[in-house]
Every structure is written in structure tokens, then in C-alpha cells.
DSSP file (Angstrom, degrees, kcal/mol; ACC not computed):
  #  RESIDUE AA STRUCTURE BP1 BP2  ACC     N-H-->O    O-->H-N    N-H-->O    O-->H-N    TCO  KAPPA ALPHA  PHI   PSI    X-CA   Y-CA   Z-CA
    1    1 A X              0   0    0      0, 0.0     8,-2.3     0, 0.0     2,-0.6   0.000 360.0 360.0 360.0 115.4    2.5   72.9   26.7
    2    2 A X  B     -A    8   0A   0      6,-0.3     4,-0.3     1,-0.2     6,-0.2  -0.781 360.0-133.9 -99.6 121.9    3.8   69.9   24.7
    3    3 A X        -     0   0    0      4,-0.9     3,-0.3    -2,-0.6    -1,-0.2   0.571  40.2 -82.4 -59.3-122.4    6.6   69.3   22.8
    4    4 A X  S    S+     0   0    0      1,-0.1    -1,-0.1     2,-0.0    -2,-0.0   0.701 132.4  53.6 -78.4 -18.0    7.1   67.7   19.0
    5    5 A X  S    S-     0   0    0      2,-0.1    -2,-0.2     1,-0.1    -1,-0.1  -0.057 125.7-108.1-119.2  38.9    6.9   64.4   20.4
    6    6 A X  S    S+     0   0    0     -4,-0.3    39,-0.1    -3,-0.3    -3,-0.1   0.685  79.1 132.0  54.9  13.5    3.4   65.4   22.2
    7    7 A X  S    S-     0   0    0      1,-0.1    -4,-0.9    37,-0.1     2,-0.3  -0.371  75.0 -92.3 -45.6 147.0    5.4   65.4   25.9
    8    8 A X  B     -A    2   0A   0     35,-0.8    -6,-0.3    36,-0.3    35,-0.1  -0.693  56.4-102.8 -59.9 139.3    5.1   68.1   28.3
    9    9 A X     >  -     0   0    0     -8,-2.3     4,-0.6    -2,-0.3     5,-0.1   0.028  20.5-122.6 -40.5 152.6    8.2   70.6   27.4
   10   10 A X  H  > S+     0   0    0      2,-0.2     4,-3.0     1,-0.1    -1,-0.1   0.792 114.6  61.5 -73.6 -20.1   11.1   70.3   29.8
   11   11 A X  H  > S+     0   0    0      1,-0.2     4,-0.9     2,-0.2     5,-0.3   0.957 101.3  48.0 -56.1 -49.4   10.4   74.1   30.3
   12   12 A X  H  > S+     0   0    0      2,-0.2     4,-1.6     1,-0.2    -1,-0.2   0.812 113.7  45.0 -64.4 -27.1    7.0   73.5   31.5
   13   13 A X  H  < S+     0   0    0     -4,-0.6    -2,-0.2     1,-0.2    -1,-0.2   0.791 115.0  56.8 -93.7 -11.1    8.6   70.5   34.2
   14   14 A X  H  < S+     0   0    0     -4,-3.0     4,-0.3     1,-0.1    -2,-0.2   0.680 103.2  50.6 -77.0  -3.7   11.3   73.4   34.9
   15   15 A X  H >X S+     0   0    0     -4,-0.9     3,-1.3     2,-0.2     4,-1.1   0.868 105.3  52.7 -88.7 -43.9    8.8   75.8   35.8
   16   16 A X  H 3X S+     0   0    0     -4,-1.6     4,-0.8     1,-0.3    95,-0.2   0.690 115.1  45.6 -61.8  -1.1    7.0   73.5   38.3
   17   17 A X  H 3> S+     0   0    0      2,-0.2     4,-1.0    -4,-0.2    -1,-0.3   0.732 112.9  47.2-109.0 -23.3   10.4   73.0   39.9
   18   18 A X  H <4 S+     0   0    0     -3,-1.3    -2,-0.2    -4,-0.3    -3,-0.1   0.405 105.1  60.1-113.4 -23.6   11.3   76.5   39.9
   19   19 A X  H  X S+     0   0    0     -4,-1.1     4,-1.1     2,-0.2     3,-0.4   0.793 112.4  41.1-106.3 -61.3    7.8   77.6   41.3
   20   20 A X  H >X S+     0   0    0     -4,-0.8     3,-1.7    -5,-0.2     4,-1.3   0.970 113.3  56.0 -58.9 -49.9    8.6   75.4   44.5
   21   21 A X  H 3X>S+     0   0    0     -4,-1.0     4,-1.7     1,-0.3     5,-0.5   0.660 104.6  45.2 -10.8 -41.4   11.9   76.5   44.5
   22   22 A X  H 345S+     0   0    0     -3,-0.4    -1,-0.3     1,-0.2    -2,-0.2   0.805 108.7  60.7-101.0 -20.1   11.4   80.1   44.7
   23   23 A X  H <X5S+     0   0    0     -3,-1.7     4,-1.1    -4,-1.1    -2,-0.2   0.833 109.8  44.8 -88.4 -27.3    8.6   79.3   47.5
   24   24 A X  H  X5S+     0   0    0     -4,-1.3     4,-1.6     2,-0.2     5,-0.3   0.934 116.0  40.1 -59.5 -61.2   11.6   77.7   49.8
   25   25 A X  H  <>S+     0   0    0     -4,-1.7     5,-2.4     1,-0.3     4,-0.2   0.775 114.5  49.6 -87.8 -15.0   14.2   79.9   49.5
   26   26 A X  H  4<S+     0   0    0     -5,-0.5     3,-0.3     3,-0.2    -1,-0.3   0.968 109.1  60.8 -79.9 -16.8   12.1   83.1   49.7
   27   27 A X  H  <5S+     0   0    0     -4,-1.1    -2,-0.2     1,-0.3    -1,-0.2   0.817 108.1  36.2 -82.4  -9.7   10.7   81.5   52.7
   28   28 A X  T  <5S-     0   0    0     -4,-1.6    -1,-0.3    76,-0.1    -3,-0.1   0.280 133.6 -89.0 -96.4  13.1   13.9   81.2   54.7
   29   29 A X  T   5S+     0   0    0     -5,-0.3     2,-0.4    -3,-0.3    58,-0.4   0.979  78.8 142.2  82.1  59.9   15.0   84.8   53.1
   30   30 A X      < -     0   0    0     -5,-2.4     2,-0.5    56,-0.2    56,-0.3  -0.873  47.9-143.6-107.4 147.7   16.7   84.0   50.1
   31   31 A X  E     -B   85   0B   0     54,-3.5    54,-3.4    -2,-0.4    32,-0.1  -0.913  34.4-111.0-111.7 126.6   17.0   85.2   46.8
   32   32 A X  E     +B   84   0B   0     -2,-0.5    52,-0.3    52,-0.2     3,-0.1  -0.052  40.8 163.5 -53.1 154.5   17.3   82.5   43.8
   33   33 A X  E     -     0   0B   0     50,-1.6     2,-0.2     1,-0.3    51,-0.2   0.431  60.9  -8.0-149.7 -12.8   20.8   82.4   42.1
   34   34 A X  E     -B   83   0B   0     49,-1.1    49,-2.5     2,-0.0    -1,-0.3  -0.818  46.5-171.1-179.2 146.4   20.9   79.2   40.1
   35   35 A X  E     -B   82   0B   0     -2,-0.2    47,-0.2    47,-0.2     2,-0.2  -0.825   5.4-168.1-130.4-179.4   19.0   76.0   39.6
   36   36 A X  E     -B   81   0B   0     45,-0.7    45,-1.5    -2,-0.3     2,-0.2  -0.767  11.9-171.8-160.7 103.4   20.5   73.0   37.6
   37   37 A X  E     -B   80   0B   0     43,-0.2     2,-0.4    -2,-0.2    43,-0.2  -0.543   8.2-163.0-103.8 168.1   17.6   70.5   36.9
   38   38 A X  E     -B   79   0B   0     41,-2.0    41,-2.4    -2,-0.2     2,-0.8  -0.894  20.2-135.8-144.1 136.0   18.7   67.0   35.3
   39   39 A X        -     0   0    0     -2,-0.4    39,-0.3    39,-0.2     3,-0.1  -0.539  19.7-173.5 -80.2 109.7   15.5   65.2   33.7
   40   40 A X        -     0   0    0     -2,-0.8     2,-0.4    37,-0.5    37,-0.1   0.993  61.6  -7.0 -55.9 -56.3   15.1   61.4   34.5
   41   41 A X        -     0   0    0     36,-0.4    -1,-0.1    34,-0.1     2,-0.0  -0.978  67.5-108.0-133.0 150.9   12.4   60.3   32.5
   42   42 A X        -     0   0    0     -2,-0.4     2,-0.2    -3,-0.1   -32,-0.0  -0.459  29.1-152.0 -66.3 177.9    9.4   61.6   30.2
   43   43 A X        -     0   0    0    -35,-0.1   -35,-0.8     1,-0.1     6,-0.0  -0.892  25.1 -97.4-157.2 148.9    5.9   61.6   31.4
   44   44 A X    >   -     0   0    0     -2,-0.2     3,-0.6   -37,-0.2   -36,-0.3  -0.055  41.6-100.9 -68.4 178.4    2.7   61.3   29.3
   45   45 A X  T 3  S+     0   0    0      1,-0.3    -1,-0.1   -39,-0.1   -38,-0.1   0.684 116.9  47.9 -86.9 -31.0    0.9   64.4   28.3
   46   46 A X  T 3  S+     0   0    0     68,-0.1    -1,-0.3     2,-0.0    69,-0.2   0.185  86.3 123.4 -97.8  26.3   -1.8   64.1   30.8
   47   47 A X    <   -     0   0    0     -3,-0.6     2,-0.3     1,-0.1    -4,-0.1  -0.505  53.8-129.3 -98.6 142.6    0.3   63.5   33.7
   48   48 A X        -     0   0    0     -2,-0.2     2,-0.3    66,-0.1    66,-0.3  -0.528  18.5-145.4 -97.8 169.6    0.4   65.3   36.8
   49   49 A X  E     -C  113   0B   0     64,-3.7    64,-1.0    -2,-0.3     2,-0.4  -0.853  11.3-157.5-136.5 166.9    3.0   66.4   38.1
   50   50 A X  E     -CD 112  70B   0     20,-1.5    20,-1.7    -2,-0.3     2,-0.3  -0.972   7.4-169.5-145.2 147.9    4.6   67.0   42.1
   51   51 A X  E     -CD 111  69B   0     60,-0.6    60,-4.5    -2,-0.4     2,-0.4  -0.926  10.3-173.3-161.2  91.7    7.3   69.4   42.5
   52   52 A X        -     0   0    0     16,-0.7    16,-0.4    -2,-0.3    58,-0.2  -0.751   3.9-162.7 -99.0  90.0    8.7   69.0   46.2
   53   53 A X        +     0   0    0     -2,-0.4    56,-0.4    14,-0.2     2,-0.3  -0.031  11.7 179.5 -69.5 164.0   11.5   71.4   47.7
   54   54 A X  E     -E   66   0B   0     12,-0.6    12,-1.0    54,-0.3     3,-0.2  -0.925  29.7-108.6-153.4 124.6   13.7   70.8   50.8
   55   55 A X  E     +E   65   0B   0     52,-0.9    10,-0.2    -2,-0.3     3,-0.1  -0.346  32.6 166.0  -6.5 118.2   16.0   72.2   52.5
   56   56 A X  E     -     0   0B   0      8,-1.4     2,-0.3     1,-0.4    -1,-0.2   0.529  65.3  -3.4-109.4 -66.7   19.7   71.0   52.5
   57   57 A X  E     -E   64   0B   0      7,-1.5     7,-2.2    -3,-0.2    -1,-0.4  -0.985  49.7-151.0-151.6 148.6   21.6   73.2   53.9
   58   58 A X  E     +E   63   0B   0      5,-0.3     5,-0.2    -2,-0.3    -3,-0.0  -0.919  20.2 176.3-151.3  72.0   21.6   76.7   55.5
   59   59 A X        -     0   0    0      3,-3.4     5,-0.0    -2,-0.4    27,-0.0  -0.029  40.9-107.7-112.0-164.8   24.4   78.4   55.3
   60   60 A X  S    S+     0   0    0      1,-0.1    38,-0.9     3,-0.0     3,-0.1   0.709 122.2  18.7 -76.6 -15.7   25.2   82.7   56.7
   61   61 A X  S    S+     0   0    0      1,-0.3    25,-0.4    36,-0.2     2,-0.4   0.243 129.2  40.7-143.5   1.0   25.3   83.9   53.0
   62   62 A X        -     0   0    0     23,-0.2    -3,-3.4    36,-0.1     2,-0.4  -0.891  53.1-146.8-175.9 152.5   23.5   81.0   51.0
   63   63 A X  E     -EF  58  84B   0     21,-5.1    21,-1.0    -2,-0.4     2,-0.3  -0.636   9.5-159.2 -95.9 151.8   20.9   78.7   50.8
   64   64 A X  E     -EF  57  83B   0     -7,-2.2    -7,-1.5    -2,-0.4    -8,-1.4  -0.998  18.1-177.1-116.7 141.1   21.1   75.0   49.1
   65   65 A X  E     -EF  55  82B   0     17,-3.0    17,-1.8    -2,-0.3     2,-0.5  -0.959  21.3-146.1-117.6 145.3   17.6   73.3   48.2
   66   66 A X  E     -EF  54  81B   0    -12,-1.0   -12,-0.6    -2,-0.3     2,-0.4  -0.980  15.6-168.6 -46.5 102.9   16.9   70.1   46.8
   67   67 A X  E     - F   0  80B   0     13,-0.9    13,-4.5    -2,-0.5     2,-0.5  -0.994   3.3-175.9 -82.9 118.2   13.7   69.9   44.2
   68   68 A X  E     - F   0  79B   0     -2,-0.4   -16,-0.7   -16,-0.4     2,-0.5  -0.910   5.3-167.0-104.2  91.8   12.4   66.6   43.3
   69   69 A X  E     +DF  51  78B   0      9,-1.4     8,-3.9    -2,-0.5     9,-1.2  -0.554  17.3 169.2-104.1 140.1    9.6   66.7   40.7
   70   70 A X  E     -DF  50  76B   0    -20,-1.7   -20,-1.5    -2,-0.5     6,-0.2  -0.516  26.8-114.8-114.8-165.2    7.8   63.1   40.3
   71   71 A X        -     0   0    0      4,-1.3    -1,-0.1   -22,-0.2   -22,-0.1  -0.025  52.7 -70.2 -81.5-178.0    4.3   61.8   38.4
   72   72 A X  S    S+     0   0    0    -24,-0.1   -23,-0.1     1,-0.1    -2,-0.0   0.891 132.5  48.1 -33.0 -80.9    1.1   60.5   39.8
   73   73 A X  S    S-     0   0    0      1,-0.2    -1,-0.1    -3,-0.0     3,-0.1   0.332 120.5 -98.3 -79.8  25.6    2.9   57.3   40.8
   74   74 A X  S    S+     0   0    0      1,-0.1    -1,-0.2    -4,-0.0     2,-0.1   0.913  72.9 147.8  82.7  11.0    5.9   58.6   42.5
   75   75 A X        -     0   0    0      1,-0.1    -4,-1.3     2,-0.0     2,-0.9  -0.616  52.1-118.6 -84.6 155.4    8.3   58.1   39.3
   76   76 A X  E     + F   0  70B   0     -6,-0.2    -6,-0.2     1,-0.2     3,-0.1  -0.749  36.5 173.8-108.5 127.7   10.9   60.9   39.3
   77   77 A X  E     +     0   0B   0     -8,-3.9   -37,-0.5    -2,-0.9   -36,-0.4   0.496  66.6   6.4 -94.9  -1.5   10.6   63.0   36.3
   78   78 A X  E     - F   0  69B   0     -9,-1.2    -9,-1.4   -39,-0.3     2,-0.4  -0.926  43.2-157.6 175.0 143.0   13.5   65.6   37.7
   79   79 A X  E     -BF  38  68B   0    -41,-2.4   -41,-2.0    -2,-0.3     2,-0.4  -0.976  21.0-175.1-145.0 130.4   15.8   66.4   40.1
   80   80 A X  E     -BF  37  67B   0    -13,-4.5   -13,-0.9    -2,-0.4     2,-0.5  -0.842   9.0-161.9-122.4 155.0   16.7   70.0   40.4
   81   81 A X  E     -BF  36  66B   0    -45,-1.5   -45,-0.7    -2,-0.4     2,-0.3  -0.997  16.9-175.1-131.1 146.6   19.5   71.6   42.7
   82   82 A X  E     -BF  35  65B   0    -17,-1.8   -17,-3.0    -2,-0.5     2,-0.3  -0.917  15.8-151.7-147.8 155.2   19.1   75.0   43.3
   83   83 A X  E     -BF  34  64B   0    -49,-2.5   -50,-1.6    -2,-0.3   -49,-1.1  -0.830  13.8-171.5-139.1 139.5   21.4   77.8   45.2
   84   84 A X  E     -BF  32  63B   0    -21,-1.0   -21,-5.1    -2,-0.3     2,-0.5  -0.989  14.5-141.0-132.7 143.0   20.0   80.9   46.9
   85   85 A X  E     -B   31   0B   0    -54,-3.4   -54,-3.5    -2,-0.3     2,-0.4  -0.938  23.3-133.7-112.0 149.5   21.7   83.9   48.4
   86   86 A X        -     0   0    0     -2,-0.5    12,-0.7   -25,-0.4     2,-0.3  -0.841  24.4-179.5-113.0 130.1   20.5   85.5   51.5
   87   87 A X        -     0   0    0    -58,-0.4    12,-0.2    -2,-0.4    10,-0.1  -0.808  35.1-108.2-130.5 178.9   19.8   88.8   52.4
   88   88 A X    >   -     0   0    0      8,-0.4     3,-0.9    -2,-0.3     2,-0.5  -0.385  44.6-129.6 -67.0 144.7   18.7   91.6   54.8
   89   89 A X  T 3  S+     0   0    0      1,-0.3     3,-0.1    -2,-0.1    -3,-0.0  -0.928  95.0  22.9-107.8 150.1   15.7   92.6   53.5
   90   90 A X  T 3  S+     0   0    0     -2,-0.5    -1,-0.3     1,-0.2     2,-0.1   0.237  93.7 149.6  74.6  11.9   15.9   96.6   53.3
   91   91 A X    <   -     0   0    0     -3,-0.9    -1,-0.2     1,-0.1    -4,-0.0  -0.356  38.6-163.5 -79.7 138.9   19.5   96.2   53.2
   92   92 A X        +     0   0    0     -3,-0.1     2,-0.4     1,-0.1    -1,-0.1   0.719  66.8  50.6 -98.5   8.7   21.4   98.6   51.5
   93   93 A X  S >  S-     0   0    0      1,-0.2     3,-0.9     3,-0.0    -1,-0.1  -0.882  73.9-130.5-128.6 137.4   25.1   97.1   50.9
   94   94 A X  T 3  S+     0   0    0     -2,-0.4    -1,-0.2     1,-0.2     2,-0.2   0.938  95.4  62.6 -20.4 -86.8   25.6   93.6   49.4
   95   95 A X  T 3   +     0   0    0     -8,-0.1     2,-0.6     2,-0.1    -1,-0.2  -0.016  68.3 111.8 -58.7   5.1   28.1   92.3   52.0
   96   96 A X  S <  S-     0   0    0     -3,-0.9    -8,-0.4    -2,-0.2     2,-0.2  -0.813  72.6-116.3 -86.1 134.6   26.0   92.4   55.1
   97   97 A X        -     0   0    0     -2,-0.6   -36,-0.2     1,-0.1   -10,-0.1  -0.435  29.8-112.4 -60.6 122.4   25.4   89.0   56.2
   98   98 A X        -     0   0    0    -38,-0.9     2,-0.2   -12,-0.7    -1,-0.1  -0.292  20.2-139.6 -70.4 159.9   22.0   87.7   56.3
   99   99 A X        -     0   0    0    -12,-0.2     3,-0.1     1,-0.2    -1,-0.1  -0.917  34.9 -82.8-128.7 159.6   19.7   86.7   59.2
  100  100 A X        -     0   0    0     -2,-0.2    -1,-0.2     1,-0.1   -71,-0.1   0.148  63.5 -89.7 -59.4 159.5   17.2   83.8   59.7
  101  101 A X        -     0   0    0      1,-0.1     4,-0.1     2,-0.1    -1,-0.1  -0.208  29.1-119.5 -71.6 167.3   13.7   84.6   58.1
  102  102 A X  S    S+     0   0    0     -3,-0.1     2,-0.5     2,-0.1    -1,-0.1   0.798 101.2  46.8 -85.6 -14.9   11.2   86.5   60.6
  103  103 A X  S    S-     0   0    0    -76,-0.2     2,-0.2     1,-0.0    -2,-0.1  -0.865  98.6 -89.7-123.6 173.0    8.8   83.2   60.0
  104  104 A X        -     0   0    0     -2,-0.5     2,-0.6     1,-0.1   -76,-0.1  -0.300  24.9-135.4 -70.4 126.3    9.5   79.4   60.1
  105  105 A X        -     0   0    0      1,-0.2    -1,-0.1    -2,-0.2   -77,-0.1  -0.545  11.9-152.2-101.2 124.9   10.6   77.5   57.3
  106  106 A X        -     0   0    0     -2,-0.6     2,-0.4     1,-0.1    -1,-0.2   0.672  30.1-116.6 -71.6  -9.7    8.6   74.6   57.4
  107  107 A X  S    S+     0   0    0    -83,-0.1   -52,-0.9   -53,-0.0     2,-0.4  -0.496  88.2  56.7 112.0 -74.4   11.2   72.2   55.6
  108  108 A X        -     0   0    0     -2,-0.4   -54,-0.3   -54,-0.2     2,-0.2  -0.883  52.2-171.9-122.2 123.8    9.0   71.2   52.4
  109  109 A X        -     0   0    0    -56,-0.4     2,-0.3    -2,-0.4   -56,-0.1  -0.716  21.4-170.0 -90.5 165.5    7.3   73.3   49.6
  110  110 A X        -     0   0    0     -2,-0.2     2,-0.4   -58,-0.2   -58,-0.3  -0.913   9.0-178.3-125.6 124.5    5.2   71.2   47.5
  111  111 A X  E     -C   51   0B   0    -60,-4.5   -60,-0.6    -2,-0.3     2,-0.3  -0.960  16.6-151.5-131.6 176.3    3.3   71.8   44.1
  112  112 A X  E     +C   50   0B   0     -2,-0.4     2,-0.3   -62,-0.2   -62,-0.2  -0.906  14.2 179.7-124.0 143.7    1.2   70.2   42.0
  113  113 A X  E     +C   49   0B   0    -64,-1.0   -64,-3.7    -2,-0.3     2,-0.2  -0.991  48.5  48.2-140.7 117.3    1.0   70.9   37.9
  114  114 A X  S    S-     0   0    0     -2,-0.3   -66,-0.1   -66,-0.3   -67,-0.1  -0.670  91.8 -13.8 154.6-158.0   -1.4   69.0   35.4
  115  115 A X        -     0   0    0    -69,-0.2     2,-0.9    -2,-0.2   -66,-0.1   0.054  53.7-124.2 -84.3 137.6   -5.4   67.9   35.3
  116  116 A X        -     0   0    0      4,-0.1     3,-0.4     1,-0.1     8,-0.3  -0.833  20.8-147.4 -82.9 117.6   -7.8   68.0   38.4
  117  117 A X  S    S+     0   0    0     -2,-0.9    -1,-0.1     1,-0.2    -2,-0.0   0.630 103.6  44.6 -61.1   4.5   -8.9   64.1   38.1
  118  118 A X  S    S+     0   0    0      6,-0.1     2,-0.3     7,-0.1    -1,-0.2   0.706  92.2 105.0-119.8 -20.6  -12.2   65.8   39.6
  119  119 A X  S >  S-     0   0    0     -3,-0.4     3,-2.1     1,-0.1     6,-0.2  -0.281  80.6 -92.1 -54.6 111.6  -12.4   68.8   37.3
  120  120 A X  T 3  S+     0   0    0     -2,-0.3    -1,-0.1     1,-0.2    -4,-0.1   0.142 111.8  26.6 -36.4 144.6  -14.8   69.0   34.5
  121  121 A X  T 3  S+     0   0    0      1,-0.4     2,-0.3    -3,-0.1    -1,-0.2   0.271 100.4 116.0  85.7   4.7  -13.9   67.9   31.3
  122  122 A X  S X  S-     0   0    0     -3,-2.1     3,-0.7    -6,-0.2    -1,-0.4  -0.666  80.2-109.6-101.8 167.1  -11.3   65.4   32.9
  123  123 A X  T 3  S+     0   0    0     -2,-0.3    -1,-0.1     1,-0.2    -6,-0.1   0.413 114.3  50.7 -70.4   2.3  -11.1   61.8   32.8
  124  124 A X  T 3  S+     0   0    0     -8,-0.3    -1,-0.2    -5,-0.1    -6,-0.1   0.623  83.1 115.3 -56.8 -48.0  -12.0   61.5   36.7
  125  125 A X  S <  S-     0   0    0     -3,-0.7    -7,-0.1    -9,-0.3    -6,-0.1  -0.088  70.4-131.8 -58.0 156.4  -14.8   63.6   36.5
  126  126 A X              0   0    0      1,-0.3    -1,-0.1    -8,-0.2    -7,-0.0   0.947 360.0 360.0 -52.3 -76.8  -18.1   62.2   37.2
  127  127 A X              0   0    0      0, 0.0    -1,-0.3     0, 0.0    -2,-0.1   0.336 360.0 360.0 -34.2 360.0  -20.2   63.5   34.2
């Protein structure tokens, strides 16, 4: 999806950020509660895009992530911070304190948004 001035929309580079995002904190048991993206740069229309989450910090009742979404060459198109609150999963009261997730949060989500350079009809492909 491009905007007037033939970019991708900032919606579309919030999504890819939002989409890593939501894969971090649900994987340490969180639930999302705010992101705050700030854009750096534009990025041409065929540009791919990388959406890498982190860890910050890990606290008894909330999570903090970093998301950094860049290009192709490593330019940073975005830098998102995002807040999660953690809960008991079946829990029935608010206020009970969460506990670490039952699997291992590996540190880094990554995902990737735009053209397979190998996919037909792109400008990679062979044909």
C-alpha cells in the first residue's frame, strides 16, 4: 500500500513493526499495551523491509521491547518502542503478578515485508 507520494504508507511500516512486536511480547507472556514508532526516513516503493524486536527489559508486571525496522541496506526506516503487560494465562483477577513464559524467549523476533527478489514477476527473478 502506497501513499500520495507513491511511498509505502507509514501504516503499512507500522504494521511490520507491530507484527514483530506482538511475536516478542506474546512470546515471553505478554499482552501489547502501547507502541510509539518514530519514522526516520522514507523508503522507495519496492523496498523490502526488516522489522527486528528485542528485548529490553523484563519487568514482574511489564514488558519493554525495542523494534527497529530497516531496508535492504540496513537504513533505519523506524524505530518503534513498545510496552507489554504480563499476565497469568487463565488468570481470573487482574492483579496477580505474572510469571516467566512456559518457553524461552529467544531475544529477537524478526520479519521481513516487501518483494521476493526470487519470486516471479520480480526484478530478481530469473525469467
Amino acid at each position: 500500500m502506497l501513499n500520495f507520494h507513491g511511498l509505502p504508507h507509514g501504516g503499512v511500516i507500522f504494521s511490520v513493526a507491530d507484527i514483530a512486536f506482538g511475536a516478542a511480547c506474546n512470546s515471553s507472556g505478554g499482552l501489547a499495551v502501547s507502541m510509539t514508532i518514530a519514522y526516520m526516513t522514507a523508503v522507495p516503493a519496492e523496498s523490502r523491509l526488516l522489522a527486528v524486536a528485542r528485548d529490553v527489559k523484563q519487568g514482574s508486571q511489564a514488558g519493554f521491547f525495542e523494534v527497529v525496522v530497516t531496508d535492504e541496506a540496513g537504513i533505519r526506516v523506524a524505530h518503534v518502542h513498545g510496552v507489554a503487560h504480563r499476565v497469568l494465562r487463565g488468570s481470573r483477577s487482574r492483579r496477580e503478578t505474572a510469571v516467566p513464559a512456559a518457553r524461552p524467549w529467544p531475544g529477537v523476533i524478526a520479519v521481513v515485508y516487501g518483494r521476493n527478489p526470487t519470486a516471479p514477476g520480480s526484478h530478481g527473478h530469473p525469467n
